[in-house]
C-alpha positions in Angstrom: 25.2 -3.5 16.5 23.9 0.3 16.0 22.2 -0.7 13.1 20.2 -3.1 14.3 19.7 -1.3 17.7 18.4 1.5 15.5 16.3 -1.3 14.0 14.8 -1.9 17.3 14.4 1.7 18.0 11.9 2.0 14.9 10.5 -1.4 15.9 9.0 -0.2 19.2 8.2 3.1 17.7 6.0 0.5 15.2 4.4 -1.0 18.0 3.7 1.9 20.1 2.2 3.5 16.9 0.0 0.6 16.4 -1.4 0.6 20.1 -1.7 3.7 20.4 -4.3 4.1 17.6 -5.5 0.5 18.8 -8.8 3.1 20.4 -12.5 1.5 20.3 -14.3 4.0 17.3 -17.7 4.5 19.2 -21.5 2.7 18.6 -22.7 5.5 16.6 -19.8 6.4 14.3 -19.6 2.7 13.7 -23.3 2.9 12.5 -22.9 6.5 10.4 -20.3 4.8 8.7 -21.8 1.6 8.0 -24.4 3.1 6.5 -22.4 5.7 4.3 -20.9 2.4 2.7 -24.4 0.5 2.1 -25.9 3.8 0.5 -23.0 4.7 -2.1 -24.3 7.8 -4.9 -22.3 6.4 -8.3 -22.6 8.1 -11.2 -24.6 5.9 -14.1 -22.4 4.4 -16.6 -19.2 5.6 -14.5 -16.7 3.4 -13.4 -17.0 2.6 -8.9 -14.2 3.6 -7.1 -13.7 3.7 -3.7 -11.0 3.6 -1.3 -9.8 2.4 2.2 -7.3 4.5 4.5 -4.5 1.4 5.3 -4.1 3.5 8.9 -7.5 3.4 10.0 -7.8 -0.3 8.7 -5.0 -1.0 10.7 -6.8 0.5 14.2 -9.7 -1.2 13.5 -8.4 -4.7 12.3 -8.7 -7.4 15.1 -5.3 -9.0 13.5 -3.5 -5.9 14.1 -5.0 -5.5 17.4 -3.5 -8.8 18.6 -0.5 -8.6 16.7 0.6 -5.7 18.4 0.7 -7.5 21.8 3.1 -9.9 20.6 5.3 -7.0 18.6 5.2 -4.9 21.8 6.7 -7.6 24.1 9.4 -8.3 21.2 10.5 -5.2 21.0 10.7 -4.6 25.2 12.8 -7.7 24.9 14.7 -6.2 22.2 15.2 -3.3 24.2 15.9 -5.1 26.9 18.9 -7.3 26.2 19.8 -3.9 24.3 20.0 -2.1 27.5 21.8 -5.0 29.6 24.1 -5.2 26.8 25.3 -1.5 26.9 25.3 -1.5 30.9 27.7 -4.6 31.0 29.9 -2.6 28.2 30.2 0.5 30.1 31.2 -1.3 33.0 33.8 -3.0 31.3 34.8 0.2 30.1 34.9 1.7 33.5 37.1 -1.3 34.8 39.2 -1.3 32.6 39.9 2.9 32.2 40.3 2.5 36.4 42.9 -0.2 36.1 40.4 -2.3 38.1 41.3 -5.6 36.5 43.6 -7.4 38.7 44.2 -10.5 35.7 43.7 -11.4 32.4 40.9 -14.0 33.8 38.7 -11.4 35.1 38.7 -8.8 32.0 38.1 -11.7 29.7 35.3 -13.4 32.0 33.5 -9.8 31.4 34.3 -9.8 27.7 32.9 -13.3 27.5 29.5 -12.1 29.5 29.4 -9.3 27.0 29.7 -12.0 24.2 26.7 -13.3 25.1 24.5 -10.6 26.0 25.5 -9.0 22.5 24.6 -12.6 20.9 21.2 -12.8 22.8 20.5 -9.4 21.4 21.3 -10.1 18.4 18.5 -13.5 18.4 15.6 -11.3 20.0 16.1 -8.7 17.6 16.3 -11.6 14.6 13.2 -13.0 16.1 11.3 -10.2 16.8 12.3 -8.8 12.9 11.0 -12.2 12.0 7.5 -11.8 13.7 7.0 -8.0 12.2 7.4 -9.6 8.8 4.9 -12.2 9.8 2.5 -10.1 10.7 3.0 -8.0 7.8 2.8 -10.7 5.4 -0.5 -12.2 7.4 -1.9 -8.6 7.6 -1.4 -7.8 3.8 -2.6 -11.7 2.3 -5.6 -10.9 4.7 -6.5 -7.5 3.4 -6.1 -8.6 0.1 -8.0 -12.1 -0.4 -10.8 -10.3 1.7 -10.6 -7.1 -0.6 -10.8 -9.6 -3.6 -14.0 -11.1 -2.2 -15.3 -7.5 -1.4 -14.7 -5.9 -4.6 -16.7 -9.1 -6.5 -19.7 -8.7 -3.5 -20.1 -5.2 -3.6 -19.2 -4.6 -7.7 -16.7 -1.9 -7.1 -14.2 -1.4 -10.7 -11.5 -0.2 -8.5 -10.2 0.2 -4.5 -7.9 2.5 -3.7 -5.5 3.1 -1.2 -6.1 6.4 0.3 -2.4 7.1 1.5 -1.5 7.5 -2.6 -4.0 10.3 -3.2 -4.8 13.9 -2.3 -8.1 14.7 -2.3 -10.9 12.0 -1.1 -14.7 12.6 -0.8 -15.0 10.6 2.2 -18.6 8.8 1.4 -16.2 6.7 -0.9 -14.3 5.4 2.0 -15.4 1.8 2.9 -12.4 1.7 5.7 -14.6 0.8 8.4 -17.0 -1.5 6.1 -13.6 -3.5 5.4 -13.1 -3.4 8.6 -15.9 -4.8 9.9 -15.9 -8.2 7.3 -11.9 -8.7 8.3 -12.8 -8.7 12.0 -15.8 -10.9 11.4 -13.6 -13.5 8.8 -10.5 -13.1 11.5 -13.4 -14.3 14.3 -14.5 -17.3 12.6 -10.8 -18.3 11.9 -10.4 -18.0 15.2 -13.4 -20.2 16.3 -11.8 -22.4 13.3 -8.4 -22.8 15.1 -10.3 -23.2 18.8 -12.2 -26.2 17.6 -9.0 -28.1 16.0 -7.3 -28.1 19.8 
């Protein structure tokens, strides 16, 4: 049970990492950046490499936007049941340290209780690992079919993933132009899934 409470521990400190950075980049940033990525300097004949920044894509990705609504209330269940788990332990503790049991009945009704706060724990925490690697599998097959498509449109030889390299000249980063044609495919997909109910 400590592992996976530590396991919910890093969950929530997912989520709160995610919303955290979940701010609105401002109009005019948007556009600077925007039109960093239409106006790209290559050198002739040389290969064209740019790269994204996976942390910023993540802030400014719709998915992950919504996504971490649903991870945050997972892991405040998580933590919940956690907590009403340890409270109802204690107590038994307490009890039973007091000689505050008058029968066998009553010390194995808690134990019983504590059975199934532990066991309801245990599903939240199995559902809510099963939604992170959901989202991480949706978030990653999105990124790269759309990076696919991107790399063809735009005719870059290579993206990179910032978070493997030391020094960037940032008018290669096409983050936000990524960005902008995820949220804009995740939007239609959207309209897609509205019109089928």
């Amino acid at each position: 049970m400590k592992k996976n409470f530590t396991f919910a521990l890093s969950l929530v400190a997912v989520v709160a990492m995610i919303i955290s950075c979940n701010k609105q980049p401002n109009k005019q940033d948007e556009r600077q950046k925007a039109q960093q990525s239409a106006s790209l300097d290559f050198p002739q004949n040389g290969m064209r490499i740019v790269y994204i920044d996976v942390d910023s894509l993540t802030r400014e990705y719709d998915l992950s936007k919504d996504r971490a609504v649903l991870l945050e209330k997972a892991s405040q269940e998580v933590e919940d049941a956690a907590m009403e788990a340890q409270k109802v332990k204690d107590n038994i503790e307490y009890k039973y340290s007091k000689n505050m049991y008058t029968s066998q009945a009553q010390f194995e009704q808690d134990q019983a209780r504590l059975q199934r706060l532990a066991a309801d724990y245990e599903k939240k925490l199995r559902a809510a690992q099963e939604l992170q690697a959901e989202y991480q599998q949706t978030f990653m097959d999105s990124v790269t079919n759309y990076l696919k498509v991107y790399q063809e449109e735009k005719q870059f030889d290579l993206i990179l993933n910032s978070s493997v390299l030391m020094q960037l000249n940032p008018k290669y980063d096409v983050t936000h132009d990524v960005a902008v044609g995820l949220n804009n495919r995740y939007k239609k997909s959207e309209v897609k899934a509205e019109e089928k109910k």
